[in-house]
Each structure stands twice: as structure tokens, then as C-alpha cells.
N, C-alpha and C positions, 0 to 999 in steps of 0.2 A: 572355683575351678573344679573340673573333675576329669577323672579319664575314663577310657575303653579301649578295653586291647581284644584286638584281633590277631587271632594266632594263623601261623605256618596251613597251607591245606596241603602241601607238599614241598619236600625237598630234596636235595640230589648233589653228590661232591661227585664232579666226574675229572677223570684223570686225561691228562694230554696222553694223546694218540693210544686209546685203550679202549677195550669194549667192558671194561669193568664196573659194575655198577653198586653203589654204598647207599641207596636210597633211605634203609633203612637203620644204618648207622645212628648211635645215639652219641656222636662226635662229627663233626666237619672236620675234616683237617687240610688245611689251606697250607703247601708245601712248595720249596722249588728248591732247585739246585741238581744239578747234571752229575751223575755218581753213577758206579755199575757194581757198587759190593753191596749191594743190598737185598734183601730178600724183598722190602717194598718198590714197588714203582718209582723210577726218578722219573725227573723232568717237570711238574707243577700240576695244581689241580686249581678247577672252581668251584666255588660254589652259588647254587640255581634254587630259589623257591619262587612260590606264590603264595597270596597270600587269601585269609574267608573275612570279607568283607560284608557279611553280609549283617551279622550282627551290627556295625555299624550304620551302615545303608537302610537298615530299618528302623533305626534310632534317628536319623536325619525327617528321614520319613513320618513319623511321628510326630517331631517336634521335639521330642526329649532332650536333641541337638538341635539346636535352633542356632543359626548364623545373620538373622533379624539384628538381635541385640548389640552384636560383635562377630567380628570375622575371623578374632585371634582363633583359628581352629586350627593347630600342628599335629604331624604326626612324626613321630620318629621311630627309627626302624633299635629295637635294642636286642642284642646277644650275647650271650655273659660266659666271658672266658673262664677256661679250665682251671685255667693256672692264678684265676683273678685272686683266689681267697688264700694266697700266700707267698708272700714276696721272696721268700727264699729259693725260691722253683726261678727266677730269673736267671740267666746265663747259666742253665744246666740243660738236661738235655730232657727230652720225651721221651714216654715208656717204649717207645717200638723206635729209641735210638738217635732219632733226628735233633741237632740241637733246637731251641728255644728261639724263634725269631725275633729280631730288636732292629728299630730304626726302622722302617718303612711303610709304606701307603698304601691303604685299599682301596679299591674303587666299587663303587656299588650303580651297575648298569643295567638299563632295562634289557629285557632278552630282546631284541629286534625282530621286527616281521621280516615275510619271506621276500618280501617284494618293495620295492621305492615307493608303491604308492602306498602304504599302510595299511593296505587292507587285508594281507593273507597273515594272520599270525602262528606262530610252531607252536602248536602243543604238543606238549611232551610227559611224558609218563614217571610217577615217580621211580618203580623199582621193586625189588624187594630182596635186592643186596646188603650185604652189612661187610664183609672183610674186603680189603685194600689185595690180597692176592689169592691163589687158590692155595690152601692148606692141607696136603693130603695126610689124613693121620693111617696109621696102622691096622686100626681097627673101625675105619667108614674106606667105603672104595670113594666117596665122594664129600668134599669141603660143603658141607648142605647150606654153610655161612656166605659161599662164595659165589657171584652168578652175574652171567655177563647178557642179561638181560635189557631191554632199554627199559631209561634212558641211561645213556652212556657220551662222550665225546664225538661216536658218530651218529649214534641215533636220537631221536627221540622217542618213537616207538617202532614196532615190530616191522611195521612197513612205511616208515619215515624215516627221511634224515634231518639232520640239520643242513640248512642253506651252506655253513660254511661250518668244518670237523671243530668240537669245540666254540659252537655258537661264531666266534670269530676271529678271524687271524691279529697275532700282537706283532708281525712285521709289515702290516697293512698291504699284503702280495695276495688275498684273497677275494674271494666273492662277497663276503661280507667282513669291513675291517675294523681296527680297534678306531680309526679315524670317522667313522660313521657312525659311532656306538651315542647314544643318549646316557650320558656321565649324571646320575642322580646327585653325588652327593663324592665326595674324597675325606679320607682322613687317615690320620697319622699317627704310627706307633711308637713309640717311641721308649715305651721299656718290652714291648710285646704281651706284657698279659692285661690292658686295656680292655673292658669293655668294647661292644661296636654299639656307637648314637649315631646312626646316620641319620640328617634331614630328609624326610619325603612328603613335609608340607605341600610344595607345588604339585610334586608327584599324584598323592593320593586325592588333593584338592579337584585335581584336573579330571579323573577318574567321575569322582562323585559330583559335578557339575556337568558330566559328558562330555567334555571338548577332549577325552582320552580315551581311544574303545579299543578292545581288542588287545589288551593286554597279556599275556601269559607266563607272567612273574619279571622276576629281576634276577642278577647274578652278583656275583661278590670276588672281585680276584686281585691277585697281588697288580703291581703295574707292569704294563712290559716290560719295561728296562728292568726289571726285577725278576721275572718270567726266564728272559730272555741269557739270566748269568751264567756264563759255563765256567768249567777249570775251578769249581769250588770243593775244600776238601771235605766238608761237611753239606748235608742236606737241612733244611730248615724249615720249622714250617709253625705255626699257630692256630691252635685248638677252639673251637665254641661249639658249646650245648646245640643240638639237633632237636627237631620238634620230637624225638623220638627217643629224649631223655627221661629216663624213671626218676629223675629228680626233680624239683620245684624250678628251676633254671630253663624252663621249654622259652622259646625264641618265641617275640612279637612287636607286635606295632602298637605303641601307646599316642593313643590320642588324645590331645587335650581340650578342654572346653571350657567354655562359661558359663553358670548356669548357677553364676551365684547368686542368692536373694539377699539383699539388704532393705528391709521395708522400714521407711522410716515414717508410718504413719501414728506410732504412739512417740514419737520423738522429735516431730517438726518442729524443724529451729532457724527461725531469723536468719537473714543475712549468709543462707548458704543452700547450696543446690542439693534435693531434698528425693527420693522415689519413693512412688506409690507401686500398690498392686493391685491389680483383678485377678481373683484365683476362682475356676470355672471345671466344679466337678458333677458328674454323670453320675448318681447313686455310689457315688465317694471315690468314684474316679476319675481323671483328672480330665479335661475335652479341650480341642482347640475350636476356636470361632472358623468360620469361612475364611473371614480377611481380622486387618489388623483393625482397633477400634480405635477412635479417637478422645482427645480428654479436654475440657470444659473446668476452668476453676472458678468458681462463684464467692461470695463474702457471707457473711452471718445475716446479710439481707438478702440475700439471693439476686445479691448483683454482679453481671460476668464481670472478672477482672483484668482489665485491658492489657492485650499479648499474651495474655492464658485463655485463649480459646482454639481449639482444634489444633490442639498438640498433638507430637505424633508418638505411637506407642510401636512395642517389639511386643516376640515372644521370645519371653526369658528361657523358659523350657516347656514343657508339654503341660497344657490348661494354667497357666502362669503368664500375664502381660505386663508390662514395664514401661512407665512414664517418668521420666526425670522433669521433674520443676526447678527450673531456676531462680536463682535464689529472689527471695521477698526482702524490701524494705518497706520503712515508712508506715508500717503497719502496730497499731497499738495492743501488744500482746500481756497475756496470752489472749486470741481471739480464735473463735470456730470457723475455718472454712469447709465448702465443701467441694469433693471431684465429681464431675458427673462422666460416665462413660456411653460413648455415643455409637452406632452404627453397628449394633451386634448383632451379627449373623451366624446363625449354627443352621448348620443343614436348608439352607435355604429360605428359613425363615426368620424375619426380623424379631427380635427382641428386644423389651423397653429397655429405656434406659436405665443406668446403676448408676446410682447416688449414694457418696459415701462423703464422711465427715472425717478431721481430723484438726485437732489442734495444736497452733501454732505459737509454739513460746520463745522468750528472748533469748538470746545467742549467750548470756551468762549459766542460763542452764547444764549448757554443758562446759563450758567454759572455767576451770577454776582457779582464781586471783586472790592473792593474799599475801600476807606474811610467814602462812604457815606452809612445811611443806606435805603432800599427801601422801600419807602411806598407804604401802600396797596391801592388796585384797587377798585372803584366801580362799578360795572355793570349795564349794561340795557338788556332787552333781548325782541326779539320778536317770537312768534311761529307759526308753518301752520300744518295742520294734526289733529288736535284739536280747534276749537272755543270757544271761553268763551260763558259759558251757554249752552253749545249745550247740544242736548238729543242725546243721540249714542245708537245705539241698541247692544243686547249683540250677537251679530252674529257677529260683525264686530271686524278689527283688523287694528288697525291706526298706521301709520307712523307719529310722532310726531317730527319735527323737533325744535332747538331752536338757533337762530340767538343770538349769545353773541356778544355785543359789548359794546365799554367805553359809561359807562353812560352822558346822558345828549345830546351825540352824533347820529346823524344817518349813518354814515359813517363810522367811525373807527370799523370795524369788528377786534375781537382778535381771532389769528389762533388756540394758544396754551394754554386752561387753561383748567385746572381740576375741572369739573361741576358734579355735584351727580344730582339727583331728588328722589323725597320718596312721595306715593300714601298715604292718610288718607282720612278718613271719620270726620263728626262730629257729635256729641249728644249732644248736647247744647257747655257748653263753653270748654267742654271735645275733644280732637284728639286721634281717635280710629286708632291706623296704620295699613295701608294694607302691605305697602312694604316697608322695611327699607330703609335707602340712598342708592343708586347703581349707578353709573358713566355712564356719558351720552358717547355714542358715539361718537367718532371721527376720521373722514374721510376726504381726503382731501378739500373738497366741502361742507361739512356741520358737525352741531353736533345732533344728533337725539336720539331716542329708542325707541323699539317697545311696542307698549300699545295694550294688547288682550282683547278683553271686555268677552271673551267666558270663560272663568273662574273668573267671578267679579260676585259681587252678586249685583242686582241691588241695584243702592244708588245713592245717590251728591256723588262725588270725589273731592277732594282737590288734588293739586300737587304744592310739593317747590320748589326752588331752590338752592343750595348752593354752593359757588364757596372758593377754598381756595386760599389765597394770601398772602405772606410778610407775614407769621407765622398767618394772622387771619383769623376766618373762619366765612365769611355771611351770613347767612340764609335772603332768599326773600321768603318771606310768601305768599302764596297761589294766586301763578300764573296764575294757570289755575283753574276754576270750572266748571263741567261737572254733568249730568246724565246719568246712564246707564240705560237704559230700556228694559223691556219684549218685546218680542215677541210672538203674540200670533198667 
């Protein structure tokens, strides 16, 4: 599995019934509560982005996301609260006064077009406000922080509005209501400094297959009945990082995928369902065929072998194809079979066919029975594709290999084990994670995975390693360390 996030292209907290505009706020602050001793705005706010798909869409494109193999493609929407990295900050209050919100539910809703048939969408303009009021100091005739520029609750830009003030009415008495809204995703707070994981697998899915056009973001808002509270003595409200944070916490969409390799062609074993590969590169870079190819399995006489013919193959990921064989009996091993691959097409024109070998041993192989029990393995590993310390710019996209073999040794390479690796950051003695454990690649020649610096947000990176054996599991603590840097 891997991911890809795509970040914010804009966002926007605007205020019930104000022409106040925070676009460029490095905090959302999602509030409600009806109060008149405040220097801030009562009454509630939402918050509006969208989102740069594009990075993604050109990875679908490609192939490098491929949804042939599997469909499991999710996306979820993540933003990481202010208050997340300390529990004591619960039932107290925020810096500009307002208590700490607990117990209740956001909604996360498409912006809605202008019209029933779908077809006018409201674009709207970020901004380029940052304070929640105007601040006059002594020494500016004017708050240069402050500006009631669109978009705002009424506008979207300079000579737009919204269909209905605040996108939509929460007493459902409007042109556009909360009863007409496309609800992506709800969730629940319940001590109030939660992360937001909203679901927008269907969402984004429906985008990227085109049965969803004309999108112009989403919004984020408390519920009405929540909106809606008066007679409260205190205001309340709930904090998350803005794409417009000078810290590692910027808001995005992490999408997840498959694009694991498991090639089991130095390891085929009896009596269990087995993949091969065809790996198809362009002067060492990676190509996809026309269509998908099909696979032919033959004996050590070159005889087809009956229900193994004209299998059908995926693309695992970009110049990468994938055939699962089911499992073999009956057969006297170890014996040599071969896969032929049939019907390949690049650019038009046909190419022969691919004949590859691989041998087939007994299911004890890997299987181990006895009296005794096995102890676990330690490992060593070395890497290429990545330098300790390097500065990597975020344009580039590394081939990360990792040489596993028994520790202590420089020789004994191990063909067969199950290796993860997982991306973090650090903030002092804290590990902030980028990407959770995901399984390194294996092929018959090496074990690697792709590292894209073009969706990272510049930092130090940290990478583990973790290998499982004999029921135990070892984490090798930060293998590798990197920076990712600007380009400017």
C-alpha cells in the first residue's frame, strides 16, 4: 500500500452574517454560541476549501495508480487540531477566550451549485484576510490584518454572491437549505481536540471516474442544532491547522492504494496461489502496454497446462503487470515451469512474446515442522536510492532500495521476509507520522519502494524498519534520515 496527498488550493472560515474575511488565517476556528461581550463575532462560522487534485489525476493517469489490480482506493479528508498534542488544554479555554468545544458533530458538505440542475457551480475566492475583527491600533489608521474582502458569508467574489448568505440556511426557510445539502461524511467529538478523518472515498472516486463535475470544494460546519444554541454563557468553538500554517500540520487528502509487489517467482510453492510479474521499462523507465496482456503456463516439456491458459493480468502500477496462479497440485517437484506472456502491445505495435521460467518447489519449503522451536532472525540492512543526510528536492521521486540480509554478515542476503517501513517526522522527543507501516516490495532482484518527495511537505524525515519473524516483531529505528527541500 501507498499514499498521495493532495493538499488545500484554498480555504476560507467565514462568519454568520459578516462580510469578514480569514482566508488567509493559519487557524480555522469553527465557533457558536450567541454572546454580546465580546470583542469577536458571536453567532457561528464555517469552514470552505478545495481541494489540487491534480497531482493525483496525473498519477491515475499514468498508471502509477492503477485500479485494474484493486479498487480498494480511499481517500480521507485529515486536519490536525491545535489542541491535539496536549491533553491538558481539554475543558479550558482558547487564547482569544472562548471555551474548548466537547461533545458534538461536524458535518462535512459539498458546496452546492447554483441551480437544481447541477450545472452552475459558485466559485468563490479565497481572500486575503487573516483577523476575526477589525483591530485599530494607535500607531496604523488601519488593522492591514483585517479585510472584508470576498469571499465572505455573503459573497463569493467581488461581484458574486452566494445562492443562499452562508452557502445555506440551518433553519431550512432558505433558497438553498441544510435539507438539500450532499452530507459527505459526519463525525463526532467527543473530548474536542480529535483530529478531523473524514471519509471521501465515494466523494473523490466519483470526481475521478467523472460521473461528478463541477465541483467547487466542500465545507465543514458544526450541526444546526448546534448552530442554532442561544442563551449560552460561554462561546465555543474548535481549532484546526489552515493550509496557511508555517508548521508541518498543513490540511490534506490522503489517499491510499495498492501497488504492492509480491513476486513470488524465486519462491514458487506447491499447493498455494502464487504471482508473477512483467516489469516493462523505456531506457530504465518504467512503460505501460496498450491493453492488458494475457498469461500461458507451460510444463518443462513445453506442454500448456490445462485451465492455465489465457489468464488474465492487471497493472499493478506503472510498467508493472500482475498474474495470480492458483495454486498447483499433483505436480513432482521441484520442477521448471514456464509463463508465457501473450498479446503485447505498446504504441501500436505488436510485440513477441515473453517467456519466462520459474521454479516450482514443495510446500515444506517454506513450511517449518518439527520438534524444535525457531528462533528469531536478526537483520542488517543496507540502502541505495536515499543517502543518510541527503537534502532531496521536492520535485524528485526516488527509487529506494533496501538490501536485507542476516545481521552481523555481508553476504548472506535473505530472499524471503516480510519487511514494512513507515515515514515520520520529529518535534522534539515526539514522532509525528507521515505514513503508517506499509510493506516493502519484493521482486526477484531486490526489495525497494517508491518515495515521492512531490507530495511531502518540506521537513527531516525519519524511516524504520520492521521485519516479522518466529512470532516476533523488530522495529530498527530510524534507518534512514533525510531533508526535503524547496525549490524555488
Amino acid at each position: 500500500m501507498s499514499i498521495n496527498n493532495s493538499y488545500f488550493s484554498k480555504n476560507n472560515t467565514i462568519l454568520s452574517n459578516s462580510y469578514t474575511n480569514t482566508g488567509r488565517n493559519p487557524v480555522t476556528e469553527l465557533f457558536y454560541g450567541n454572546f454580546a461581550y465580546s470583542e469577536f463575532p458571536s453567532g457561528y462560522s464555517r469552514f470552505i476549501f478545495d481541494l489540487d487534485l491534480t497531482l493525483l489525476e496525473s498519477k491515475i493517469s499514468d498508471g502509477t495508480i492503477s485500479t485494474t489490480c484493486s479498487s480498494a482506493m480511499t481517500h480521507t479528508l485529515r486536519m490536525t487540531n491545535t489542541s491535539f498534542f496536549n491533553d491538558e488544554l481539554r475543558n479550558t479555554s482558547t487564547s482569544n477566550g472562548r471555551m474548548r468545544a466537547t461533545s458534538f458533530d461536524l458535518i462535512l458538505f459539498r458546496i452546492p451549485y447554483s441551480n437544481e440542475e447541477q450545472e452552475t457551480p459558485q466559485n468563490w475566492d479565497e481572500g486575503v484576510g487573516y483577523d476575526f475583527a477589525d483591530l485599530i491600533y494607535e500607531y496604523k489608521e488601519t488593522d492591514k490584518s483585517f479585510s472584508d474582502r470576498p469571499s465572505n458569508w455573503y459573497q463569493t467574489t467581488t461581484i458574486g454572491t452566494w445562492t443562499e448568505p452562508g452557502i445555506y440556511s440551518n433553519k431550512n426557510t432558505g433558497t438553498t437549505n441544510y435539507s438539500g445539502l450532499t452530507i459527505v461524511d459526519t463525525q463526532h467529538f467527543q473530548f474536542g481536540d480529535e483530529n478531523i478523518s473524514f471519509d471521501m472515498t465515494n466523494e473523490i472516486n466519483s470526481i475521478l471516474n467523472g460521473t461528478l463535475n463541477n465541483t467547487t470544494g466542500w465545507g465543514i460546519a458544526f450541526l444546526p442544532q448546534v448552530e442554532d444554541l442561544t442563551g449560552l454563557t460561554n462561546p465555543y468553538e474548535v481549532q484546526f491547522f489552515s493550509r496557511h500554517t508555517q508548521t508541518f500540520y498543513e490540511p490534506y487528502l490522503e489517499t491510499v492504494y495498492n501497488d504492492l509487489i509480491e513476486d513470488d517467482r524465486n519462491s514458487f510453492t506447491l499447493g498455494k496461489s502464487n504471482k508473477l510479474y512483467l516489469y516493462l521499462y523505456d531506457n530504465g523507465n518504467p512503460i505501460n502496454l496498450d491493453s492488458l496482456p494475457t498469461v500461458d503456463i507451460q510444463d518443462g516439456n513445453g506442454d500448456l497446462i490445462s485451465g492455465l491458459t489465457g489468464l488474465t493480468t492487471c497493472l499493478r502500477t506503472k510498467g508493472i503487470y500482475e498474474v495470480v496462479i492458483p495454486a498447483l497440485t499433483g505436480f513432482k517437484t521441484p520442477c521448471t515451469f514456464s509463463d508465457i506472456w501473450k498479446g503485447l502491445t505498446l504504441n501500436g505495435f505488436s510485440l513477441p512474446n515473453v517467456t519466462n521460467d520459474f521454479v516450482i518447489y514443495p510446500i515444506k519449503k517454506s513450511i517449518q515442522i518439527g520438534t524444535d522451536s525457531q528462533d528469531p532472525k536478526i537483520y542488517g540492512f543496507d540502502y541505495y536510492g536515499i543517502k543518510q543526510d541527503e537534502k532531496i528536492l521536492n520535485t524528485d521521486i526516488r527509487k529506494v532500495g533496501v538490501i536485507i540480509k542476516q545481521a552481523y554478515s555481508t553476504q548472506k542476503l535473505l530472499p524471503n521476509v516480510d519487511a514494512y517501513y513507515r515515514v515520520y517526522v520529529r518535534e522534539g522527543q515526539t514522532e509525528v507520522q507521515f505514513q503508517d507501516w506499509t510493506k516493502i516490495n519484493r521482486t526477484p532482484n531486490e526489495y525497494y519502494f517508491i518515495f515521492d518527495t512531490r507530495d511531502k511537505i518540506p521537513n527531516e524525515y525519519f524511516i524504520d524498519i520492521k521485519v516479522e519473524s518466529s512470532g516476533e516483531i523488530n522495529t530498527y529505528k530510524r534507518q534512514l534520515k533525510f531533508q526535503i527541500v524547496n525549490i524555488k
